[in-house]
Each structure stands twice: as structure tokens, then as C-alpha cells.
Biopython code that builds the backbone (N, CA, C, O; Angstrom):
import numpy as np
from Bio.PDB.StructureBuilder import StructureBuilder

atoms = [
    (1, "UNK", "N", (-81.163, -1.529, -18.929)),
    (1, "UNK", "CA", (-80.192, -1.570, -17.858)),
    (1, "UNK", "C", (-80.677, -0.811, -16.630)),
    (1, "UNK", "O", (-80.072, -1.013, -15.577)),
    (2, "UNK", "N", (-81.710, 0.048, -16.647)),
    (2, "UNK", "CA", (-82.166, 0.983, -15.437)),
    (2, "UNK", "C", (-82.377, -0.099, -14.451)),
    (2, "UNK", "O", (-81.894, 0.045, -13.328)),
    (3, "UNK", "N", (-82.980, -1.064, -14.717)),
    (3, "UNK", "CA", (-83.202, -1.966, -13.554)),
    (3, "UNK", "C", (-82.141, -2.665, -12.448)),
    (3, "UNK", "O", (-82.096, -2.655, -11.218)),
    (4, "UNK", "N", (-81.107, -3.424, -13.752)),
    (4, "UNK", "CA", (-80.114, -3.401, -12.926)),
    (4, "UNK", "C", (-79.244, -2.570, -12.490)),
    (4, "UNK", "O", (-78.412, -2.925, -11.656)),
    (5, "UNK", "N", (-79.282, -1.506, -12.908)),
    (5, "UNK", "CA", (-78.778, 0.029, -12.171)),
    (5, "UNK", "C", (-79.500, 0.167, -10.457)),
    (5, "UNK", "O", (-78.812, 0.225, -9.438)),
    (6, "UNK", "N", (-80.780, 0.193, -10.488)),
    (6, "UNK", "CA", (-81.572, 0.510, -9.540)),
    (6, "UNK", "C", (-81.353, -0.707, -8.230)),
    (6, "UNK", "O", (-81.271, -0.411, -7.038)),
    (7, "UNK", "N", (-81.314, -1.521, -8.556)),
    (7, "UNK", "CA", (-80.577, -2.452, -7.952)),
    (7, "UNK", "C", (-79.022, -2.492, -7.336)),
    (7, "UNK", "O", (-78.743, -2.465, -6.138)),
    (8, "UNK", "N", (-77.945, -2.575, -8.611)),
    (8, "UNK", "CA", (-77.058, -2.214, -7.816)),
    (8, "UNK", "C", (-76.959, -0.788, -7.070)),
    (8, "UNK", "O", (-76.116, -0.704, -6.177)),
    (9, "UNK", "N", (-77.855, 0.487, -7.402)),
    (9, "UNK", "CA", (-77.782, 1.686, -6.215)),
    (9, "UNK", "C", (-77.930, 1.401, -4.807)),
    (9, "UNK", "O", (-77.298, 1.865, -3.858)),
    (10, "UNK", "N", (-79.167, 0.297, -4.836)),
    (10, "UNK", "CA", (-80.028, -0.146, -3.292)),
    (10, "UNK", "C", (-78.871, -0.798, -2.603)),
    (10, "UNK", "O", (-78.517, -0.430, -1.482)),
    (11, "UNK", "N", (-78.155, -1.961, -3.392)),
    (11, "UNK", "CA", (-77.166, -2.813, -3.044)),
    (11, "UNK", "C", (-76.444, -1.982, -2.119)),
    (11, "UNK", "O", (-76.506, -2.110, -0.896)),
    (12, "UNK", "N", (-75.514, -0.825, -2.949)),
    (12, "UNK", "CA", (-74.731, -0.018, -2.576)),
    (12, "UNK", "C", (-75.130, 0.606, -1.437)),
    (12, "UNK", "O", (-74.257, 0.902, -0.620)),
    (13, "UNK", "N", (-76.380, 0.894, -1.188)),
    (13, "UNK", "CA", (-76.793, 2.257, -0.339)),
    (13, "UNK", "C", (-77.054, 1.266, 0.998)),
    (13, "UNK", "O", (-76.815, 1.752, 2.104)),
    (14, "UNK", "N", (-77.383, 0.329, 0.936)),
    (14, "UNK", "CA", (-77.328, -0.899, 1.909)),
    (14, "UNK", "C", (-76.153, -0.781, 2.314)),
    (14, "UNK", "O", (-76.010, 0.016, 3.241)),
    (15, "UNK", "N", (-75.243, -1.303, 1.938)),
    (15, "UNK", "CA", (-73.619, -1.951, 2.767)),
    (15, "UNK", "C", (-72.870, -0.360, 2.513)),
    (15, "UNK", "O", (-71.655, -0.260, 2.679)),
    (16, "UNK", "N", (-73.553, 0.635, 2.174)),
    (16, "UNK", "CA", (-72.280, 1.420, 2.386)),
    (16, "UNK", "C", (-71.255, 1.961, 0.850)),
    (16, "UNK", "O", (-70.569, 2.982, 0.897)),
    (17, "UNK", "N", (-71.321, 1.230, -0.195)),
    (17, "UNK", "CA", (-70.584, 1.000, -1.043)),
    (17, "UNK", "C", (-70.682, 2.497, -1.597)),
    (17, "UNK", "O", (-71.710, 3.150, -1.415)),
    (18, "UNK", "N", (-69.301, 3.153, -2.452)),
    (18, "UNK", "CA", (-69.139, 4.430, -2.808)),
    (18, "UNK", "C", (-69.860, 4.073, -4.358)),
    (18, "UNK", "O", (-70.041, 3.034, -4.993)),
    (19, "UNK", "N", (-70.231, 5.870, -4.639)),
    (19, "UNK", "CA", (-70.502, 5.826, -6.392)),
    (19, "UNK", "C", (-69.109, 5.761, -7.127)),
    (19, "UNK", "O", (-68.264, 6.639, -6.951)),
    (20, "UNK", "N", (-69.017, 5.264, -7.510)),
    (20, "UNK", "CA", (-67.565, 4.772, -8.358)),
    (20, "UNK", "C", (-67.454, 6.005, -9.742)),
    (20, "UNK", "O", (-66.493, 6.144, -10.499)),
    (21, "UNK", "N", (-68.774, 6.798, -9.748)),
    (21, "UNK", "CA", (-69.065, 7.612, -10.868)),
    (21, "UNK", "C", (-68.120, 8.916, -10.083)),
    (21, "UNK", "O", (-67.146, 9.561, -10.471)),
    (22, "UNK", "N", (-68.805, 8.934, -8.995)),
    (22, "UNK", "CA", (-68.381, 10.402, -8.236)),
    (22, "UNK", "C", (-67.020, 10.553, -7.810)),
    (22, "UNK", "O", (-66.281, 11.524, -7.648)),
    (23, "UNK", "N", (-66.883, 9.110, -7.653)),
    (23, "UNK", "CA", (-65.274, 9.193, -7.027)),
    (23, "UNK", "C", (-64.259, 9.595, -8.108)),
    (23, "UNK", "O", (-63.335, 10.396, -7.969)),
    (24, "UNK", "N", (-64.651, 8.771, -9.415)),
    (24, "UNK", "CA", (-63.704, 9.007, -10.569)),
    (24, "UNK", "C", (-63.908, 10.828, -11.371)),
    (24, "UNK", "O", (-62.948, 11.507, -11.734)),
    (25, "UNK", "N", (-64.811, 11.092, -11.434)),
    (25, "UNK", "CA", (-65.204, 12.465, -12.145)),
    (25, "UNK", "C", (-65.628, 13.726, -10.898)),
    (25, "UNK", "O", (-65.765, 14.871, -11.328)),
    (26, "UNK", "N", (-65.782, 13.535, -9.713)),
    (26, "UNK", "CA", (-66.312, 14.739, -8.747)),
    (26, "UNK", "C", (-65.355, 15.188, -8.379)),
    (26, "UNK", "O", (-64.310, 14.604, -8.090)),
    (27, "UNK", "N", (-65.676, 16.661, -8.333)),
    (27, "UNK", "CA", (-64.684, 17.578, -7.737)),
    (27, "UNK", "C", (-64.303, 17.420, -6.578)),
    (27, "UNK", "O", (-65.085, 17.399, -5.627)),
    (28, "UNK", "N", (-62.692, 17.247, -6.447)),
    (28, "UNK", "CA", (-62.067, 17.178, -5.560)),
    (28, "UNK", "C", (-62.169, 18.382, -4.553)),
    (28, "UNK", "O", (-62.383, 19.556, -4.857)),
    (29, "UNK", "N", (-61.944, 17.779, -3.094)),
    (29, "UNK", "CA", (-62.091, 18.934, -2.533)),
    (29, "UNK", "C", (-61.471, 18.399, -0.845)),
    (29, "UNK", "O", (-60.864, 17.346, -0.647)),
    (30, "UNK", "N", (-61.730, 19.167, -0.055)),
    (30, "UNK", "CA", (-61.189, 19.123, 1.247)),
    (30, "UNK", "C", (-62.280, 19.529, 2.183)),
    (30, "UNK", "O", (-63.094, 20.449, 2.104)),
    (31, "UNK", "N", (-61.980, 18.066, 3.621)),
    (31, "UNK", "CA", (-63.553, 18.315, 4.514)),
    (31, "UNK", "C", (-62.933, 17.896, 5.957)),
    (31, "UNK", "O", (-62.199, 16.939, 6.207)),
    (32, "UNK", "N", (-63.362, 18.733, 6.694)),
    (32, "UNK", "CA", (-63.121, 18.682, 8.270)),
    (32, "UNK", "C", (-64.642, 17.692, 8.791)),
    (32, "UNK", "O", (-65.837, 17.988, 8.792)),
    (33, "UNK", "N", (-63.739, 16.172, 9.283)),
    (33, "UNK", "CA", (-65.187, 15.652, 9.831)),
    (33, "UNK", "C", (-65.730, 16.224, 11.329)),
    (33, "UNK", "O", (-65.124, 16.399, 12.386)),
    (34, "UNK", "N", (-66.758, 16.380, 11.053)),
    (34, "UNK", "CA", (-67.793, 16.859, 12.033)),
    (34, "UNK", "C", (-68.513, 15.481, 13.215)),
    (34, "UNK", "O", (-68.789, 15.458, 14.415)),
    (35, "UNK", "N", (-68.560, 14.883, 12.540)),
    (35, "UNK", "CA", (-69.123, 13.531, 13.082)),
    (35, "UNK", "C", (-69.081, 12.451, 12.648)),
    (35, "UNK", "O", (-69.173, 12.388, 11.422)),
    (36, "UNK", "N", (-68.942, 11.265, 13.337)),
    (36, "UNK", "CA", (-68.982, 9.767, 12.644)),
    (36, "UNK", "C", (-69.729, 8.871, 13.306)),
    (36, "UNK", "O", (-69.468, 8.476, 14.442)),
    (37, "UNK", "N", (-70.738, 8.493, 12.591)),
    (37, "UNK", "CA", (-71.918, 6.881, 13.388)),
    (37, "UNK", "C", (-71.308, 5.854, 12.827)),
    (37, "UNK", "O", (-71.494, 5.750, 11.614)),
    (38, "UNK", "N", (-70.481, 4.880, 13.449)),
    (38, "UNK", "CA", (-70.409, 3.449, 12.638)),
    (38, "UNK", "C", (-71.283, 2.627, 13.221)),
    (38, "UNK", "O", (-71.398, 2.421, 14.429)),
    (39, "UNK", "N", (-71.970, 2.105, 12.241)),
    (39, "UNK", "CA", (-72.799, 0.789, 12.047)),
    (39, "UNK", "C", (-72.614, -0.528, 12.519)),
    (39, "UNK", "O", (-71.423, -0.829, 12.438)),
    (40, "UNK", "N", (-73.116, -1.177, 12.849)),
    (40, "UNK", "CA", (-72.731, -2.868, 12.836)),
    (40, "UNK", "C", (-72.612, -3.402, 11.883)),
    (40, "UNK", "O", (-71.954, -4.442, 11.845)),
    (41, "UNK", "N", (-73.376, -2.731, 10.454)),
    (41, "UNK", "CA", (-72.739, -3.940, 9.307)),
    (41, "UNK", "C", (-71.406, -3.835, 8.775)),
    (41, "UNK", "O", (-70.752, -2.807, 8.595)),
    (42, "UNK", "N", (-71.130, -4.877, 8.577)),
    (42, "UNK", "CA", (-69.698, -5.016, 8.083)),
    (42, "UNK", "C", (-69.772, -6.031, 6.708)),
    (42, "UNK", "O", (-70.724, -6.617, 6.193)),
    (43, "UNK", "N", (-68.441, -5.969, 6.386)),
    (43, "UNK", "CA", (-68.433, -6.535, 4.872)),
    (43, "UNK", "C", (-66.951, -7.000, 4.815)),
    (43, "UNK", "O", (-65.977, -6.455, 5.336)),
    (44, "UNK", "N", (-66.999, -8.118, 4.072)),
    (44, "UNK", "CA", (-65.503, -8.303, 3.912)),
    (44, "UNK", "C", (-65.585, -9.124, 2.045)),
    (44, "UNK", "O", (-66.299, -9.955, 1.483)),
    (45, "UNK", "N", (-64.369, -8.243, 1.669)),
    (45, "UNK", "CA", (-65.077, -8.989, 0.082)),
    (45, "UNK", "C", (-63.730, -9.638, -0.665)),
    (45, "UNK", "O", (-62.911, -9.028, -1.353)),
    (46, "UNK", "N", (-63.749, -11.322, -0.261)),
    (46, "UNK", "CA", (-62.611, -11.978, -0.563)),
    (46, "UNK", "C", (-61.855, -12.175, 0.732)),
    (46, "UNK", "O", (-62.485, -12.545, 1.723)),
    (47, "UNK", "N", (-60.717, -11.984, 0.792)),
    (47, "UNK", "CA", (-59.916, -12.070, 1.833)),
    (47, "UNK", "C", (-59.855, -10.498, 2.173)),
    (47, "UNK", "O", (-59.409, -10.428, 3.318)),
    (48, "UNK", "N", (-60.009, -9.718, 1.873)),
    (48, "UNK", "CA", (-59.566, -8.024, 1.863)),
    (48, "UNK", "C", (-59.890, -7.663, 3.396)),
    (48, "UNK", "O", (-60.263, -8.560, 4.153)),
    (49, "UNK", "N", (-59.749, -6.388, 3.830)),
    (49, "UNK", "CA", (-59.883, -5.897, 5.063)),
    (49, "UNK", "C", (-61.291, -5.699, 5.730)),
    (49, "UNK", "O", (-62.018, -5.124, 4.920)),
    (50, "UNK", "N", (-61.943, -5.964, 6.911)),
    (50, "UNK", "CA", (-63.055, -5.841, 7.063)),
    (50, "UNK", "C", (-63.625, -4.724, 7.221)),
    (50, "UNK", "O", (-63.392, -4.239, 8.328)),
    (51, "UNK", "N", (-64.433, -3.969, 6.408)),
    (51, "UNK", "CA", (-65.387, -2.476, 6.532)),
    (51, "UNK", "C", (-66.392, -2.669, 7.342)),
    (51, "UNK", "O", (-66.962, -3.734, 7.579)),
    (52, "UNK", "N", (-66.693, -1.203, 7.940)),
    (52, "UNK", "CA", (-68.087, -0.721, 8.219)),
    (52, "UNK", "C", (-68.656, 0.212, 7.770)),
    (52, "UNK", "O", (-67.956, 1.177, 7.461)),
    (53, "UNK", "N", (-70.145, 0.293, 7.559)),
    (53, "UNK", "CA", (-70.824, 1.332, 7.061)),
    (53, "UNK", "C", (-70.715, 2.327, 8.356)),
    (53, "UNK", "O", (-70.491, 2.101, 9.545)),
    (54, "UNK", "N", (-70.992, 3.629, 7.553)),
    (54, "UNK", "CA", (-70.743, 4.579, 8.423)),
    (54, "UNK", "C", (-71.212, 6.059, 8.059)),
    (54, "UNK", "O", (-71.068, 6.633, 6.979)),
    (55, "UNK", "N", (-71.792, 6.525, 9.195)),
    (55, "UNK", "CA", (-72.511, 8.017, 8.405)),
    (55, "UNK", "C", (-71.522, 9.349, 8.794)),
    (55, "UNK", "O", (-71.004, 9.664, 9.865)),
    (56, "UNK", "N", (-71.504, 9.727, 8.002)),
    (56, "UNK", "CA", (-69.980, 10.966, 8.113)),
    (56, "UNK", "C", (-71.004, 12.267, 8.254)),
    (56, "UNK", "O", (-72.120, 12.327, 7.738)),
    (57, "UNK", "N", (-70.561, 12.994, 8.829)),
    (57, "UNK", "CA", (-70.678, 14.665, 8.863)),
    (57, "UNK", "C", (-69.632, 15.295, 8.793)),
    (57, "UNK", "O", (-68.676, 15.261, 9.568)),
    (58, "UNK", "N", (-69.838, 16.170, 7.431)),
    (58, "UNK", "CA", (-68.422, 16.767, 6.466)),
    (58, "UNK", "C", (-68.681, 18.314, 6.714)),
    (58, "UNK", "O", (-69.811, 18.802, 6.739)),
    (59, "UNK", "N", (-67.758, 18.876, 6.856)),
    (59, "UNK", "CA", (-67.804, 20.280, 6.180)),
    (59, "UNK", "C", (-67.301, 20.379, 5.432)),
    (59, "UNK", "O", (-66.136, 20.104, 5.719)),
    (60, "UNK", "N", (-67.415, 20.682, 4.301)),
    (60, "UNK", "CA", (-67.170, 20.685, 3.010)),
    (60, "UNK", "C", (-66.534, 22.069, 2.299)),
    (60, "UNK", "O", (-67.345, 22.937, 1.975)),
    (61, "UNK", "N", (-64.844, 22.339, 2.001)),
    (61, "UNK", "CA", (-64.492, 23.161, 1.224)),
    (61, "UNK", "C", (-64.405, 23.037, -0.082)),
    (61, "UNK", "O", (-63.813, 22.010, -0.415)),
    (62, "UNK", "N", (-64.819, 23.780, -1.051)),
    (62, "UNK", "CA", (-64.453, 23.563, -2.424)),
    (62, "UNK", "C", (-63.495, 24.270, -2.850)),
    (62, "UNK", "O", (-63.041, 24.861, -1.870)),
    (63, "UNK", "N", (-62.792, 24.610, -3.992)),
    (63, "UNK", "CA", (-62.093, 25.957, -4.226)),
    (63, "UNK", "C", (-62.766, 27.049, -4.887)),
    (63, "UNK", "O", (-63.714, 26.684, -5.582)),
    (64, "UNK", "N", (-62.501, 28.489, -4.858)),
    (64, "UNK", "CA", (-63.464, 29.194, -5.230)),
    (64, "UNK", "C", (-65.510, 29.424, -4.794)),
    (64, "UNK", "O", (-66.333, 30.217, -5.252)),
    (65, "UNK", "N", (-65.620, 28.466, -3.894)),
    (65, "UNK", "CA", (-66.508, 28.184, -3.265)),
    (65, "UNK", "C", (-67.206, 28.253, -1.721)),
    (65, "UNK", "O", (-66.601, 27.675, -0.819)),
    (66, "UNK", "N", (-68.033, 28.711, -1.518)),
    (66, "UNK", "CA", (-68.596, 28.862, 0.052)),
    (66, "UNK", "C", (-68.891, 27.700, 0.632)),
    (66, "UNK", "O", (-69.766, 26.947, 0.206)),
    (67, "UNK", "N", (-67.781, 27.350, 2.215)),
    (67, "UNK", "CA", (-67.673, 26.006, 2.828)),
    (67, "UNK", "C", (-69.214, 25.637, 2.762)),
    (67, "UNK", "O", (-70.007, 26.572, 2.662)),
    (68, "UNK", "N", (-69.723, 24.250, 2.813)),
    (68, "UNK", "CA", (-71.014, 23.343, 2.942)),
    (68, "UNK", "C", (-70.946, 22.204, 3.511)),
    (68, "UNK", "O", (-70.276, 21.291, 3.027)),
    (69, "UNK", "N", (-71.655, 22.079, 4.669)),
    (69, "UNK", "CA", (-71.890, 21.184, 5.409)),
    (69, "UNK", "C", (-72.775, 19.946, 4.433)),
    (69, "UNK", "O", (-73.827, 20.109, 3.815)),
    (70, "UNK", "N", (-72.045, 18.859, 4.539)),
    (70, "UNK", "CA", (-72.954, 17.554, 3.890)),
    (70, "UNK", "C", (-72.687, 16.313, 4.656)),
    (70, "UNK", "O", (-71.579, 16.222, 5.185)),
    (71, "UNK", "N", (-73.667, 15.193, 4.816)),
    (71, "UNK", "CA", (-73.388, 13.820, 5.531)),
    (71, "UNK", "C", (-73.188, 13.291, 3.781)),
    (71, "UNK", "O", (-73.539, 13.727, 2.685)),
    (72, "UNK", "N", (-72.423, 12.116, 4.296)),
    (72, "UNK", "CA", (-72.487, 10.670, 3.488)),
    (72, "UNK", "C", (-72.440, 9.270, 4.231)),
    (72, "UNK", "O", (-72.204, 9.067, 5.422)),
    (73, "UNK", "N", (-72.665, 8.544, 3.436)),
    (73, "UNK", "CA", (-72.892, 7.181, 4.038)),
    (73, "UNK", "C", (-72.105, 6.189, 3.382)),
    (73, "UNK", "O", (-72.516, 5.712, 2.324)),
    (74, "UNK", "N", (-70.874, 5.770, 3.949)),
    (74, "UNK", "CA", (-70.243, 4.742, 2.903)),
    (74, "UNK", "C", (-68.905, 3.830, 4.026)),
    (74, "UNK", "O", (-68.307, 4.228, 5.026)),
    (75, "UNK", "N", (-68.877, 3.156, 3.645)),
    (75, "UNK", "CA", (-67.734, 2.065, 4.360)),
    (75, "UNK", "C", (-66.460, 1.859, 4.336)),
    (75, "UNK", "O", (-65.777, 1.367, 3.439)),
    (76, "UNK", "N", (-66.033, 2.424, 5.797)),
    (76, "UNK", "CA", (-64.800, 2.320, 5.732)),
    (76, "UNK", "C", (-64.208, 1.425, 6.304)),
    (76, "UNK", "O", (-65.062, 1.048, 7.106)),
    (77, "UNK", "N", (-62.962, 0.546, 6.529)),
    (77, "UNK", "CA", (-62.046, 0.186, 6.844)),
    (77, "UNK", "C", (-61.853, 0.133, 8.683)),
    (77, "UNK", "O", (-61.751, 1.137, 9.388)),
    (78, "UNK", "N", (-61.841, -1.114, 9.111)),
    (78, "UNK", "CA", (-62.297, -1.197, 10.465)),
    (78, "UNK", "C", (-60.519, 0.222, 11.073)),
    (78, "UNK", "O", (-60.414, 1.249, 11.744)),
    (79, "UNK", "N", (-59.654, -0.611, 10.341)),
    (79, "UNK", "CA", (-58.447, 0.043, 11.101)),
    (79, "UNK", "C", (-57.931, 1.316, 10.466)),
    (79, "UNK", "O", (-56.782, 1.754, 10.531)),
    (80, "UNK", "N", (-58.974, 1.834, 9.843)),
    (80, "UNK", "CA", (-58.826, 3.616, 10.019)),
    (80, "UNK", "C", (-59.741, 3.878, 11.254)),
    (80, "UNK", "O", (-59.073, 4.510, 12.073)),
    (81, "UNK", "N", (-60.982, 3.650, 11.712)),
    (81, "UNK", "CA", (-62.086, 3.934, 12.437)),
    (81, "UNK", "C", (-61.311, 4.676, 13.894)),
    (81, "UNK", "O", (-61.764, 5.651, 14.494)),
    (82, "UNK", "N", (-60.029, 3.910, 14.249)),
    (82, "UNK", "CA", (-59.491, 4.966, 15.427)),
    (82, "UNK", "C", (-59.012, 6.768, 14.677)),
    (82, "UNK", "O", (-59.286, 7.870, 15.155)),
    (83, "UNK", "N", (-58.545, 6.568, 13.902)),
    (83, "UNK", "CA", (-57.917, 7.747, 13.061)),
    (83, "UNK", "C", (-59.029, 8.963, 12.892)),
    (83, "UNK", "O", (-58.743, 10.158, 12.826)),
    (84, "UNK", "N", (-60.367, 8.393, 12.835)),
    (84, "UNK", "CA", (-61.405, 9.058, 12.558)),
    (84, "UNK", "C", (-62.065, 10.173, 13.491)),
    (84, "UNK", "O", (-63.193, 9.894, 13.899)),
    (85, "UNK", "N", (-61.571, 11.284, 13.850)),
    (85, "UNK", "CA", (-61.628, 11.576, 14.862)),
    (85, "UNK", "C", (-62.775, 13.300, 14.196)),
    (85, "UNK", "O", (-62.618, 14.082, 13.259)),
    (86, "UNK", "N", (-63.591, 13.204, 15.060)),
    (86, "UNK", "CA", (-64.088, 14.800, 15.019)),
    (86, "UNK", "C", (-63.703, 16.262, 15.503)),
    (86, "UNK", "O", (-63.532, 16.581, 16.680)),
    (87, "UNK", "N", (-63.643, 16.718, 14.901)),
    (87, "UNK", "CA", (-63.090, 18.019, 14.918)),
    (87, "UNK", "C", (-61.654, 18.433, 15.035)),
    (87, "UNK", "O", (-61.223, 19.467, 15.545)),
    (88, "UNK", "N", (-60.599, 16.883, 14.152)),
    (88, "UNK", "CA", (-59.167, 16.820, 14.060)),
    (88, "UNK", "C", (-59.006, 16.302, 12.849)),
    (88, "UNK", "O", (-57.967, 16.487, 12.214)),
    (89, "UNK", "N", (-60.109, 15.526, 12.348)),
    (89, "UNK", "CA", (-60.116, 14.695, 11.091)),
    (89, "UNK", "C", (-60.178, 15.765, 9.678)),
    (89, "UNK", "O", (-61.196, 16.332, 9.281)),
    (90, "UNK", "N", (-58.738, 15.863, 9.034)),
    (90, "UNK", "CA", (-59.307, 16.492, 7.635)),
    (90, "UNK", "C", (-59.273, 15.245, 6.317)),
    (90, "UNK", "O", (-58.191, 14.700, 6.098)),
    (91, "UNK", "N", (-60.158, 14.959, 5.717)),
    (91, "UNK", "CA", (-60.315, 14.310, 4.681)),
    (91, "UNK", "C", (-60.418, 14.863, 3.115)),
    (91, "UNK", "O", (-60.983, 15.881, 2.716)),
    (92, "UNK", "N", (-59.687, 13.858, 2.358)),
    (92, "UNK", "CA", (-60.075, 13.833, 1.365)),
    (92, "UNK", "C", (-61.854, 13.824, 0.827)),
    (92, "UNK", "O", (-62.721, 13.063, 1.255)),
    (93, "UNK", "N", (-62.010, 14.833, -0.141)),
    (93, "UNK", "CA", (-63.905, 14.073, -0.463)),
    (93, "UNK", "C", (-63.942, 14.595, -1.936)),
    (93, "UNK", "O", (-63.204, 15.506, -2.312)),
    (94, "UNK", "N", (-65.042, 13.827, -2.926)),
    (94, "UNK", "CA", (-65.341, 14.178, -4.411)),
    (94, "UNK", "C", (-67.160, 14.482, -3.926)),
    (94, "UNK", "O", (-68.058, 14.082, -3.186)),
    (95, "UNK", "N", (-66.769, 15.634, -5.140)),
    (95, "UNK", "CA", (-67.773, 16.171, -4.562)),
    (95, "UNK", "C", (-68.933, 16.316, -6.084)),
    (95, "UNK", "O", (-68.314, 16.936, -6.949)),
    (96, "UNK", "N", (-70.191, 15.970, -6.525)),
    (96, "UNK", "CA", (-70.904, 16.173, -7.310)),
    (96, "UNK", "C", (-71.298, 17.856, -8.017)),
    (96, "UNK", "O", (-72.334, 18.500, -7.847)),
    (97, "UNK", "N", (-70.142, 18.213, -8.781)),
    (97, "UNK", "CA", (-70.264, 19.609, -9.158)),
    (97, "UNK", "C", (-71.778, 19.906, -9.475)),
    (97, "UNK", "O", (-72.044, 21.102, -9.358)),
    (98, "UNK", "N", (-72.780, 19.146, -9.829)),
    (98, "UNK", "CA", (-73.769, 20.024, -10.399)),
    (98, "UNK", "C", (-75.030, 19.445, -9.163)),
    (98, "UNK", "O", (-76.238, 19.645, -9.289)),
    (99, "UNK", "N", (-74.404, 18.740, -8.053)),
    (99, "UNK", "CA", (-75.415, 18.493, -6.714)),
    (99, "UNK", "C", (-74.633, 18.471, -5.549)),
    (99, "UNK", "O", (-74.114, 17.368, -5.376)),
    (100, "UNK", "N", (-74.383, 19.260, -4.738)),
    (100, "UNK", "CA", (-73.311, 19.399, -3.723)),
    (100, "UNK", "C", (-74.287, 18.324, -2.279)),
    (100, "UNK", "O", (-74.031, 18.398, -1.077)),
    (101, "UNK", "N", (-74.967, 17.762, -2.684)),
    (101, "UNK", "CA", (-75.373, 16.770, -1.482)),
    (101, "UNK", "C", (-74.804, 15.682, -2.136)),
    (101, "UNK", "O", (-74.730, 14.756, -1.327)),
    (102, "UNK", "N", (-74.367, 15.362, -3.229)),
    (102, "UNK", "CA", (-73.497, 13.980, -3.493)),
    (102, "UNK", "C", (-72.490, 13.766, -3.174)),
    (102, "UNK", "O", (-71.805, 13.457, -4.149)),
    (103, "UNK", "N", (-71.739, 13.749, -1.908)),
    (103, "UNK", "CA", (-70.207, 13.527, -1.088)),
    (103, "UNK", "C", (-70.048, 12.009, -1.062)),
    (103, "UNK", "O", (-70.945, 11.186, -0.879)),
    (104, "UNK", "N", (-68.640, 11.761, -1.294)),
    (104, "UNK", "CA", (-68.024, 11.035, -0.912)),
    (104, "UNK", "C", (-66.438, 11.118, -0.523)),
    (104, "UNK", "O", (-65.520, 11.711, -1.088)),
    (105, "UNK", "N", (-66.454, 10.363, 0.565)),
    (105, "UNK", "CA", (-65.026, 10.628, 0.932)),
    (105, "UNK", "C", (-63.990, 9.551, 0.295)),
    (105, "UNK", "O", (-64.174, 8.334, 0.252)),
    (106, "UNK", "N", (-62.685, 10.376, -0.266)),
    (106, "UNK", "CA", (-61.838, 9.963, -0.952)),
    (106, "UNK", "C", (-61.139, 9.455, -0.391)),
    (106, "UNK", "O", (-60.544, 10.345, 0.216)),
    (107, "UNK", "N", (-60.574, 8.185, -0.022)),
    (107, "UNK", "CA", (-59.757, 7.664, 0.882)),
    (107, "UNK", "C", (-58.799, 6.976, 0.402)),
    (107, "UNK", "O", (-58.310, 6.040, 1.034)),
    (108, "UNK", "N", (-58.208, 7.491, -1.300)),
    (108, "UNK", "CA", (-56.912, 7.149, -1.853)),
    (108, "UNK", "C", (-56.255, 8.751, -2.342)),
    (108, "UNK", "O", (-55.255, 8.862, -3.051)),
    (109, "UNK", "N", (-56.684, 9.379, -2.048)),
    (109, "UNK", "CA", (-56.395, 10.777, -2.928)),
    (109, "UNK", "C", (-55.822, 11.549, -1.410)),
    (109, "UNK", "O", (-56.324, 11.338, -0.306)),
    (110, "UNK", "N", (-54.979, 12.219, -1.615)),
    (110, "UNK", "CA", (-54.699, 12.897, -0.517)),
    (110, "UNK", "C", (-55.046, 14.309, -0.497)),
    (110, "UNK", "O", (-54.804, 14.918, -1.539)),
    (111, "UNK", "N", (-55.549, 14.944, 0.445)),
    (111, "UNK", "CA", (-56.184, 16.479, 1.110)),
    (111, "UNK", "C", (-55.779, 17.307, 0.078)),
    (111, "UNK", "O", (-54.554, 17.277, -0.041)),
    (112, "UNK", "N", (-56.282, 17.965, -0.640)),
    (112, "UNK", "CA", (-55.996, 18.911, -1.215)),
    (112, "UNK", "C", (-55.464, 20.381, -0.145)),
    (112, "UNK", "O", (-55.138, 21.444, -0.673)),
]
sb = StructureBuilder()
sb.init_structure("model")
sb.init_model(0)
sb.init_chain("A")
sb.init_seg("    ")
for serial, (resi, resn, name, xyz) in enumerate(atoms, 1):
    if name == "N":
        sb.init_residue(resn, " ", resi, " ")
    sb.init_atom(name, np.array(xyz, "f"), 0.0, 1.0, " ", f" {name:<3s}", serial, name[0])
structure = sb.get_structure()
């Protein structure tokens, strides 16, 4: 299965797509965005809402933990993209307890 693992990672890391591992098991946590690049690619899968990839700059709180600055790269939702604002934006994010460069932002979970 590594192969088709390695594959769907590239897939993912292409269009943007979240680790579905990190989102379900990473520590929850709370992040003031710092910055946002959206992309031109977009995706629409089925009839659903149209995304863009997009590179985030997080500051990153954990609990019990010293704040950390991390980017991620993943696709959001054309009609949050106004909402997305720097240095007003607090987000949800799961965070890779045993690699704190694995962020993703949680965008069903609300701010801790």
C-alpha cells in the first residue's frame, strides 16, 4: 500500500487536500492567522462549493505550551476567503503532537 499512499500524499499536496489523519487525532489548538496566499487552483468535487489552495501563516497556541509559528497549505472554500483576514483571523488548527510543523486548520471545530 506505500505506493498508493505516496501517491495519494502528492495528490493531496497538489490541490491542497487536508491529512484526514491529523485532522481526526491532532491536538487541538488555537491560531491567529498571520498571512494568507491564495492560489489559482481551484477544485470543485461533485456539485459541492468551489475551493482554493492556499498557504496560511499560523501562530500557533497549544495548551500548556510555548506559542509556534507554522505555515500550512490546504484548501479552502472560495466564500470564507473574505473572512480570512490577517492579524483579526483566529482559527481553529490540529496540530501533530509528536511534529509541530504538521498544521492544519480545522474548519469544523470551533476555537478553543
Amino acid at each position: 500500500m506505500g505506493f498508493f499512499d505516496d501517491i495519494g500524499d502528492a495528490f493531496r499536496s497538489v490541490t491542497g487536500g487536508v491529512d484526514g489523519d491529523l485532522i481526526a487525532n491532532g491536538t487541538l489548538g488555537r491560531a491567529d492567522l498571520l498571512g494568507v496566499d491564495i492560489s489559482g487552483t481551484t477544485i470543485q468535487i461533485g456539485n459541492g462549493l468551489v475551493e482554493r489552495k492556499a498557504d496560511f501563516t499560523l501562530q500557533v497556541y497549544l495548551e500548556g505550551q510555548e506559542p509556534f509559528q507554522a505555515t500550512c497549505t490546504q484548501r479552502v472554500q472560495e466564500i470564507y476567503i473574505p473572512q480570512l483576514i490577517p492579524g483579526q483571523t483566529v482559527l481553529a488548527v490540529r496540530v501533530d503532537p509528536a511534529d509541530h510543523s504538521k498544521v492544519a486548520i480545522d474548519f469544523q471545530s470551533e476555537v478553543p
